[in-house]
C-alpha positions as CSV (number, residue, x, y, z in Angstrom):
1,X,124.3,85.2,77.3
2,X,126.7,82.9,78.9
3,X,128.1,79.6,77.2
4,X,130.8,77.0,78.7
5,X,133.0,74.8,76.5
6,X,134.1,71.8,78.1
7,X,136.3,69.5,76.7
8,X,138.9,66.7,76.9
9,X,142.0,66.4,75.3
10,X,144.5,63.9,75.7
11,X,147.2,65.0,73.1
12,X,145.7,68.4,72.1
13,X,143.8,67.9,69.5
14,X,139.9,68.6,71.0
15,X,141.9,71.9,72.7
16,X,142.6,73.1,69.3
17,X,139.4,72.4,68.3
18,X,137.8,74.2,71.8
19,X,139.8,77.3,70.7
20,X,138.4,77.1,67.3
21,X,135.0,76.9,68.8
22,X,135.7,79.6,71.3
23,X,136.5,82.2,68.5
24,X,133.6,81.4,66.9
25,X,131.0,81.5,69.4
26,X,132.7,84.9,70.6
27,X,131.6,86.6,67.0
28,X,128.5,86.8,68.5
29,X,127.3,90.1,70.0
30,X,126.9,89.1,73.7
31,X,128.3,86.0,74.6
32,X,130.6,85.1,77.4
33,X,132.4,82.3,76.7
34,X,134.3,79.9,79.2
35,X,136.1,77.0,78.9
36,X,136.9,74.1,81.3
37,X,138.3,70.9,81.0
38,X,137.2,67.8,83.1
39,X,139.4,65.4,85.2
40,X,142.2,63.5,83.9
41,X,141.7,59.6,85.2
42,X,144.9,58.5,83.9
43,X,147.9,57.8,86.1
44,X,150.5,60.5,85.7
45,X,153.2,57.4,85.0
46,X,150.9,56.6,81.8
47,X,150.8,59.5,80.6
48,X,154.1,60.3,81.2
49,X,155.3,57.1,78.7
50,X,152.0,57.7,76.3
51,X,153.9,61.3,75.6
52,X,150.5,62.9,76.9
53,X,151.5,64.3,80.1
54,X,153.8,67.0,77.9
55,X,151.3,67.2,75.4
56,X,149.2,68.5,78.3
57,X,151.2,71.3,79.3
58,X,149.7,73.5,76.8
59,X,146.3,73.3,78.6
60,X,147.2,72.7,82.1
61,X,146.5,76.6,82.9
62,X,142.6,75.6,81.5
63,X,140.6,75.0,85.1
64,X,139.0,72.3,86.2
65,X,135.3,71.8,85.8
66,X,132.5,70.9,88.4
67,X,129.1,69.4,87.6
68,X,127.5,72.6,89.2
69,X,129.3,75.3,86.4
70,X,126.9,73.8,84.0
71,X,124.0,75.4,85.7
72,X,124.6,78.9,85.4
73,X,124.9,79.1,81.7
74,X,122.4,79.3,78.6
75,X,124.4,76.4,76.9
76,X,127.0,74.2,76.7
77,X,129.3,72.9,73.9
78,X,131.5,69.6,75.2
79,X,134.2,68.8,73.6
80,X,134.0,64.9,73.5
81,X,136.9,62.1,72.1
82,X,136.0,59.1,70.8
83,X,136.9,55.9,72.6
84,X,135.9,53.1,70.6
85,X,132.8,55.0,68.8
86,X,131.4,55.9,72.0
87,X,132.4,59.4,74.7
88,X,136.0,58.6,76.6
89,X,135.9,57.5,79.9
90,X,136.6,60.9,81.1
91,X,133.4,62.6,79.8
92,X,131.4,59.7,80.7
93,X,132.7,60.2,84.4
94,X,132.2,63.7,84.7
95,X,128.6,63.7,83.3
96,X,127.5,60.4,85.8
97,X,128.3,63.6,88.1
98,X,125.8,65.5,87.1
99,X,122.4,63.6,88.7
100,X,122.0,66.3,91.0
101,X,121.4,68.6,88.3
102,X,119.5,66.3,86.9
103,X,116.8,66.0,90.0
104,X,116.5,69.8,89.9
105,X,116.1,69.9,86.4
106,X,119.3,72.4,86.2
107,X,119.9,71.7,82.2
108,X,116.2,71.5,80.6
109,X,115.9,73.7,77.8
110,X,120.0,74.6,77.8
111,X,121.5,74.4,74.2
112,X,123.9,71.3,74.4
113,X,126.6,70.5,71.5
114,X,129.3,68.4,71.0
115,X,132.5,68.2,68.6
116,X,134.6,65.2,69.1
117,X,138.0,63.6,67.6
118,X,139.1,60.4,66.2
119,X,141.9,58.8,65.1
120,X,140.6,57.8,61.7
121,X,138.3,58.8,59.3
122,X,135.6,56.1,59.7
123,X,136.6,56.0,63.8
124,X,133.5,57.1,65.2
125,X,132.8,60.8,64.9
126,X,129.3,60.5,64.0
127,X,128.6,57.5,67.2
128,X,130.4,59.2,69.5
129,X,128.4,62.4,69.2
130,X,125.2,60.7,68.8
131,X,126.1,59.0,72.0
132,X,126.7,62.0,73.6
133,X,123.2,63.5,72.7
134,X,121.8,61.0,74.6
135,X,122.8,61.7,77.8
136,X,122.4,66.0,76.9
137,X,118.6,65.0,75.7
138,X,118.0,63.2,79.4
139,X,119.0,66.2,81.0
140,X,116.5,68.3,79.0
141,X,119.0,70.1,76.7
142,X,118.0,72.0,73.0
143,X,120.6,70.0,70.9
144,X,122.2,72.0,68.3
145,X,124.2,70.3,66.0
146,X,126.0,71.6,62.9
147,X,123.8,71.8,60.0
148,X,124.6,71.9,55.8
149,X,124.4,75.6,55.6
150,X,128.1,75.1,56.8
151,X,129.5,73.8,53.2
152,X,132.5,72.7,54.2
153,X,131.1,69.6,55.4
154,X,130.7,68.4,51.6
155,X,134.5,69.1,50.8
156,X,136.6,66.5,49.3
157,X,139.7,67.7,48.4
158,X,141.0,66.2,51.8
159,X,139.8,63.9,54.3
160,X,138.3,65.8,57.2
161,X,136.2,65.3,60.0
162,X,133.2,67.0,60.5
163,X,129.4,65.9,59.9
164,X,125.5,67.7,60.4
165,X,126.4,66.5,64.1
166,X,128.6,68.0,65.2
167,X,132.8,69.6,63.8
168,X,135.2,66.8,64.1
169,X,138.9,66.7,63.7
170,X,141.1,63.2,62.5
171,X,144.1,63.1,64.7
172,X,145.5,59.7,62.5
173,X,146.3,56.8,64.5
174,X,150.0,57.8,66.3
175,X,148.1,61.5,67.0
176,X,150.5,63.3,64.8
177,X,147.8,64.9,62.5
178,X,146.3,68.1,64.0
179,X,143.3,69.7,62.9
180,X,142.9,71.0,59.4
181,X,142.1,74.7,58.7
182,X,139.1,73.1,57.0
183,X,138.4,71.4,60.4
184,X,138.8,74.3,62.4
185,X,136.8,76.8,60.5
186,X,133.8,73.9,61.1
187,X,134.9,74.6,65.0
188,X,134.1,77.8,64.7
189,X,131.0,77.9,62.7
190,X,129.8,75.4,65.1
191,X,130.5,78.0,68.1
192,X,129.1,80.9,66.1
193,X,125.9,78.9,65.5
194,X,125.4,77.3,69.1
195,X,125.5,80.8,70.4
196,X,123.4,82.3,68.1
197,X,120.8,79.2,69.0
198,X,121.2,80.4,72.6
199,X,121.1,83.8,72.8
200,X,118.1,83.3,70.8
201,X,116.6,81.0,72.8
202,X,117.6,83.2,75.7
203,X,115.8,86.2,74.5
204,X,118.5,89.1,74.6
């Protein structure tokens, strides 16, 4: 049973979070796991004065993904941002990529998740994932989200991200917070139980 994480991350927060997720989903007996990150569309002189272009070293060995590596798999987990309440530009880009495997019908009956980040508590997580589902539901995808059986969601002994859509880390608004172990062990109960979705759904 073969699952792809692919994410964005400007300053390294959703790449945290993908290894989180990762870990998780490969708890479960039989899953292959590989992650990707789609194309950077900022100029390398803005990121290079945003502080993201060093930030991004810690990825930069991740590959590249292409529309067609989402057709080989039993599900997907994308690893979204917010920008403004909605999927960052990025994202948005690479899925407006993906008609062709939407004509053949390449993704119906795929799990499809998403985990996102904001930069404050209220900044979107929940519409940015919501969003996202959107676009996995025209392609045909099984959306599995993260449900209550994960408790931590109801914590409040710190702020944290996460909600029955999807995990979700707070990064704070000058990026300096990273994700929380609460936030992380969400990650990976949210890769644990997207691949146990699939390989169900898979039959093996």
């Amino acid at each position: 049973m073969k699952l792809k994480i692919v994410f964005y991350s400007m300053y390294g927060h959703i790449y945290k979070m993908t290894e989180a997720v990762a870990e998780g989903a490969r708890e479960v007996e039989g899953a292959e796991v590989e992650i990707l990150q789609v194309a950077e569309l900022v100029p390398d002189d803005v990121l290079e004065k945003s502080g993201a272009k060093k930030a991004r070293e810690a990825f930069a060995h991740i590959p590249v993904a292409k529309p067609d590596d989402l057709a080989d798999v039993d599900g997907v987990i994308f690893g979204i941002p917010t920008r403004f309440g909605n999927m960052c530009a990025q994202m948005r880009n690479f899925l407006d990529q993906t008609g062709g495997l939407w004509a053949k019908n390449a993704l119906v009956g795929k799990v499809g998740s998403v985990f996102t980040s904001t930069a404050t508590q209220h900044g979107g997580q929940e519409t940015t994932i919501i969003c996202s589902y959107v676009t996995l539901l025209h392609h045909g995808m099984v959306i599995v989200g993260m449900p209550y059986t994960e408790t931590r969601q109801f914590t409040l002994d710190e702020i944290t991200g996460g909600s029955p859509y999807g995990a979700g880390t707070i990064a704070a608004g000058d990026g300096s917070r990273m994700p929380s172990d609460n936030e992380l062990a969400m990650a990976r109960f949210q890769g644990r139980h997207v691949a146990t979705i699939a390989k169900k759904l898979a039959g093996v």
